[in-house]
C-alpha positions as CSV (number, residue, x, y, z in Angstrom):
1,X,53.7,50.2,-103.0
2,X,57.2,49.9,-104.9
3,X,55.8,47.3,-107.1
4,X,52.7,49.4,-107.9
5,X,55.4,51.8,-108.9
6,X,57.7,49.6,-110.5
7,X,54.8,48.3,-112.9
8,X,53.7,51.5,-113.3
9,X,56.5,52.5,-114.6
10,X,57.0,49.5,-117.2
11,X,53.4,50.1,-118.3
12,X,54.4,54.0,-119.1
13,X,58.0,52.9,-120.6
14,X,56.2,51.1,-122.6
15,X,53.9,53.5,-124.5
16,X,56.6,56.2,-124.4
17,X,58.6,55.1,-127.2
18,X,55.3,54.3,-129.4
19,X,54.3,58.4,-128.6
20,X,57.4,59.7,-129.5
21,X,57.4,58.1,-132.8
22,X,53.7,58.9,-133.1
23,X,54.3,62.8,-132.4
24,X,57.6,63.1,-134.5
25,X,55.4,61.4,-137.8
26,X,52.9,64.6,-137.0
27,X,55.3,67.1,-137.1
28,X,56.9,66.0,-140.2
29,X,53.3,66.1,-141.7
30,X,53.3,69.8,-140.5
31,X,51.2,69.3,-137.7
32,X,51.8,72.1,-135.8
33,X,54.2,71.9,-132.3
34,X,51.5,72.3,-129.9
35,X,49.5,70.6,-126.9
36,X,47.0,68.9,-129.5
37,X,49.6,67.5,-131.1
38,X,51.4,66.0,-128.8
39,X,47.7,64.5,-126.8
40,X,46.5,62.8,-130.1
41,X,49.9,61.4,-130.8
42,X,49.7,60.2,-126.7
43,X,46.0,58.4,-128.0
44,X,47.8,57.1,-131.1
45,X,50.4,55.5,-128.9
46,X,48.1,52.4,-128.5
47,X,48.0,51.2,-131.9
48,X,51.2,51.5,-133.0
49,X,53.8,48.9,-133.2
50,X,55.9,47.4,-130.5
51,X,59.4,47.6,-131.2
52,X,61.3,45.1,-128.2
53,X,64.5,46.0,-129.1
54,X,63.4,49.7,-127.7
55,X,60.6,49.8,-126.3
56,X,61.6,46.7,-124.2
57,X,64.8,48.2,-122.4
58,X,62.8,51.7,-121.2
59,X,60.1,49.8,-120.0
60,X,62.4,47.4,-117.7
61,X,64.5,51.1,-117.1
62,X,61.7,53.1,-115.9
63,X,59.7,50.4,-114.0
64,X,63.4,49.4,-111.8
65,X,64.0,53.2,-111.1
66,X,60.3,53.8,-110.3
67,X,60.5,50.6,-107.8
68,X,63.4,52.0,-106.4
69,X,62.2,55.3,-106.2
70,X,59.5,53.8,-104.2
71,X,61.1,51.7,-101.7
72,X,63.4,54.8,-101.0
73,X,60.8,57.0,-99.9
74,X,60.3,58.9,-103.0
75,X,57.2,57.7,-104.4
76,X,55.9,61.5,-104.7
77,X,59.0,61.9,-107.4
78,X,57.7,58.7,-109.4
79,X,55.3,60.8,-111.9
80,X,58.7,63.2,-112.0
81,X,60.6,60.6,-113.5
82,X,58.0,59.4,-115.8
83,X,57.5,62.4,-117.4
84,X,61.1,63.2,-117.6
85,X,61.8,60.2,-119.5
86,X,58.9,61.3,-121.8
87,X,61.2,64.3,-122.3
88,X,63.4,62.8,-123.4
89,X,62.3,60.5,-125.9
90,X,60.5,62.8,-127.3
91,X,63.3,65.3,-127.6
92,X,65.6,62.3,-129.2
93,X,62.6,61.8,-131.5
94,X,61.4,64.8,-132.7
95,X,64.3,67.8,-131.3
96,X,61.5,69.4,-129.2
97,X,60.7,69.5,-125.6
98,X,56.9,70.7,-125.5
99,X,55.8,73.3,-123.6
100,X,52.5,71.2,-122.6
101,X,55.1,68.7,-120.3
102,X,57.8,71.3,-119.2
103,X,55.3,74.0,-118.2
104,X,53.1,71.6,-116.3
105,X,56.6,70.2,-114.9
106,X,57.4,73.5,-113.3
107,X,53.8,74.1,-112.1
108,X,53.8,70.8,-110.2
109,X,57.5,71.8,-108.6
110,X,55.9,74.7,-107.2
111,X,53.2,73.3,-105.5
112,X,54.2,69.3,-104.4
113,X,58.2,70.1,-104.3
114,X,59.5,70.3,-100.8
115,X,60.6,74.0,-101.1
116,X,57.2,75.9,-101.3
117,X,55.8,77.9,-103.7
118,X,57.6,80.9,-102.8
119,X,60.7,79.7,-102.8
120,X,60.3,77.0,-106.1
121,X,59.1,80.2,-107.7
122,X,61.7,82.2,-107.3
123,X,64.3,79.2,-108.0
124,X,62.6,78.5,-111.9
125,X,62.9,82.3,-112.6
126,X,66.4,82.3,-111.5
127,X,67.7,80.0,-113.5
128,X,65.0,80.6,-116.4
129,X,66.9,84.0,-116.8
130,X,70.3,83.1,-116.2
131,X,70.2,80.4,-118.9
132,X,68.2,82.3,-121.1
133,X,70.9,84.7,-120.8
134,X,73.5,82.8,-121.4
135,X,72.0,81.3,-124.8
136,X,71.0,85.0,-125.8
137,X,74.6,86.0,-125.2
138,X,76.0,82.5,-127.0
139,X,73.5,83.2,-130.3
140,X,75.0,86.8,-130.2
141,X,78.7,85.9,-130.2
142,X,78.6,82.5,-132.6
143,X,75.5,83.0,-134.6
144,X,74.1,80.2,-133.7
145,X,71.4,78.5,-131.4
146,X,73.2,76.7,-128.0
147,X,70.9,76.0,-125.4
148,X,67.3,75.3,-126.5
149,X,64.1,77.2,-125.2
150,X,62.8,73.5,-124.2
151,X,66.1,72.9,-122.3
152,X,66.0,75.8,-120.3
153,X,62.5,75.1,-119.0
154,X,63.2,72.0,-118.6
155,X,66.0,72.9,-115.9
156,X,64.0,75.7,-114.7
157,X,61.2,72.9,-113.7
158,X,64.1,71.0,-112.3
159,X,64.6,74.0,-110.6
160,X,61.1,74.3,-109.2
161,X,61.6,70.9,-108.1
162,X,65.0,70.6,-106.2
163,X,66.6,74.9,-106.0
164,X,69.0,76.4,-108.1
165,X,72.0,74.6,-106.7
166,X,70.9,71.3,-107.6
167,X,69.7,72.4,-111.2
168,X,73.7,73.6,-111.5
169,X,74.1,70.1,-110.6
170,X,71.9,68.6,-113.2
171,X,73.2,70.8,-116.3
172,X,76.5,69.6,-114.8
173,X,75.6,65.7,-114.8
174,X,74.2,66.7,-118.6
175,X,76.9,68.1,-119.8
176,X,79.2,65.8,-118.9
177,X,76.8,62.5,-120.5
178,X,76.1,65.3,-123.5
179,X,80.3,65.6,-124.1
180,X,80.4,61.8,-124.0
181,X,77.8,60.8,-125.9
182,X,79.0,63.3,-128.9
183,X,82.6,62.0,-128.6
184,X,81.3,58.8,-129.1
185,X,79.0,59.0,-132.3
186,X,79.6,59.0,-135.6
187,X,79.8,62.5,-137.2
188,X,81.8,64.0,-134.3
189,X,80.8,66.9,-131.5
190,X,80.0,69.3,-133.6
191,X,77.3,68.2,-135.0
192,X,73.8,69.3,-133.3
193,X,72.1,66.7,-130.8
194,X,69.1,66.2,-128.4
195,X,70.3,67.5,-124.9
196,X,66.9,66.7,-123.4
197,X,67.7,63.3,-123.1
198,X,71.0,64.3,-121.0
199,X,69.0,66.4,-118.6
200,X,66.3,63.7,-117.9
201,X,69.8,60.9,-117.4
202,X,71.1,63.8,-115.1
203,X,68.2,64.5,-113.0
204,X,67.2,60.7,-112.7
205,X,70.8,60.3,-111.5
206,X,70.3,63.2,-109.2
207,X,67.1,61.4,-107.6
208,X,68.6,57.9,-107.4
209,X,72.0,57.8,-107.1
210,X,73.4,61.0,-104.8
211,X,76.5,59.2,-104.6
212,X,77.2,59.3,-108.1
213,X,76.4,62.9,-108.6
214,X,78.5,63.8,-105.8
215,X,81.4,61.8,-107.5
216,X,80.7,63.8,-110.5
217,X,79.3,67.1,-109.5
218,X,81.5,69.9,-109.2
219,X,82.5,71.2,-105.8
220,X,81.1,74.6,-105.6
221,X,77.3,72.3,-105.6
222,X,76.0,71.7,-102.5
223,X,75.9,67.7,-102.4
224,X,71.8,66.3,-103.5
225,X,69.8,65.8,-100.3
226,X,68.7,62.2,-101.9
227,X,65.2,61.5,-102.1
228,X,65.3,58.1,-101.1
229,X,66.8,56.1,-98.4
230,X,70.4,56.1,-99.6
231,X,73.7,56.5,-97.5
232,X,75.0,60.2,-97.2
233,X,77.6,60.3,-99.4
234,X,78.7,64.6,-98.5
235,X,81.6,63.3,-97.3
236,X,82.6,62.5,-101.0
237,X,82.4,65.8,-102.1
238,X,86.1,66.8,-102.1
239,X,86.5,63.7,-105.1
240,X,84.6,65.3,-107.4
241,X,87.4,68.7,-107.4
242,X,89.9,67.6,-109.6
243,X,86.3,66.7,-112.2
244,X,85.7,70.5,-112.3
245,X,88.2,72.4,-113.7
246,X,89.6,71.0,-116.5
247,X,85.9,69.6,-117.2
248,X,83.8,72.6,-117.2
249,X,84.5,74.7,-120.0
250,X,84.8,71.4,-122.3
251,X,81.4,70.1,-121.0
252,X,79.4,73.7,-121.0
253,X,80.7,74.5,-124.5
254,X,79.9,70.9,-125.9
255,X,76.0,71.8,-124.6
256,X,76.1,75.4,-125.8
């Protein structure tokens, strides 16, 4: 079963470059940012060209992390990760996350995530509205967009998937890659980026590699219960304090 996964995953990593491009070109023709749009650019993706130098790398990525995934005991989190990484090419592609993959995302986290439908529910509208919130309250003061309406669906889906705490975790984790990554290329922080592909790094780090995100997460997060057969690292917690303070309000404001 992992290396059904693990191919499955190369076969996906390899069309999902070849969609993004195919759904950006549609939207700079004006096609409209909708779920037709995005499902003819996914039957476009065939015919378009193969690019190794890209679409090479996210194929080996996503079919290693599916296999692992897998052999960990998290196979039901496989088609998680896959679209996830859609996400965020997408996102990196075009600046949008589509409703017709985050809506769905959330959906499935209600019914197949481990915390019921009740309870996944309740966790997406928790932290729908609190980020929602937050970028209301951030346009209001600065004038400007922070947080995208994509991203905060997308974490609310996370939220479906894994609770509120570990969603905290995630933006967390994405901030932290977002700061990074705008420190390091050209043109400075200020200048607007993709954070969808942040979240989808994040939350794949959240599913294989709890002992990273512990190392990283800050310490009023409950550590991740990991999905797949890795050691406990809770006991790891307490290194991830002196992260948090001088970290947070650098990271949240780079994202906002």
């Amino acid at each position: 079963m992992p290396g059904l996964a693990a191919a499955a995953g190369a076969c996906v990593g390899v069309l999902l470059g070849r969609w993004a491009r195919a759904y950006a070109d549609r939207l700079d023709a004006d096609a409209p940012a909708t779920a037709g749009t995005l499902w003819a650019a996914a039957a476009d993706a065939p015919s378009r060209p193969w690019r190794p130098l890209r679409d090479g790398p996210m194929a080996a990525l996503l079919g290693l992390a599916a296999g692992l995934l897998a052999a960990g005991g998290g196979l039901a989190l496989v088609p998680l990760l896959l679209v996830l990484a859609a996400l965020a090419w997408i996102d990196a592609r075009s600046g949008l996350l589509p409703d017709a993959l985050t809506l769905p995302l959330m959906a499935a986290g209600w019914l197949l995530g481990p915390q019921g439908f009740g309870t996944a529910a309740g966790a997406s509208a928790l932290v729908w509205a609190g980020l929602a919130g937050m970028a209301g309250l951030y346009r209001r003061l600065r004038g400007r967009d922070g947080f995208g309406g994509g991203d905060v669906k997308c974490l609310a889906a996370l939220a479906g998937w894994f609770g509120p705490q570990a969603a905290l975790g995630i933006l967390w984790l994405a901030c932290v890659l977002g700061l990074a990554a705008c420190l390091a290329r050209r043109g400075g922080w200020r200048r607007p980026y993709a954070f969808g592909p942040c979240i989808a790094a994040a939350a794949g780090a959240w599913m294989l590699a709890p002992l990273g995100a512990v190392l990283l997460a800050p310490p009023w997060v409950s550590p991740p219960a990991p999905p797949c057969a890795l050691p406990p690292a809770a006991f790891l917690a307490p290194l991830g304090a002196p992260l948090a303070a001088p970290g947070t309000a650098l990271a949240v404001h780079s994202c906002l």
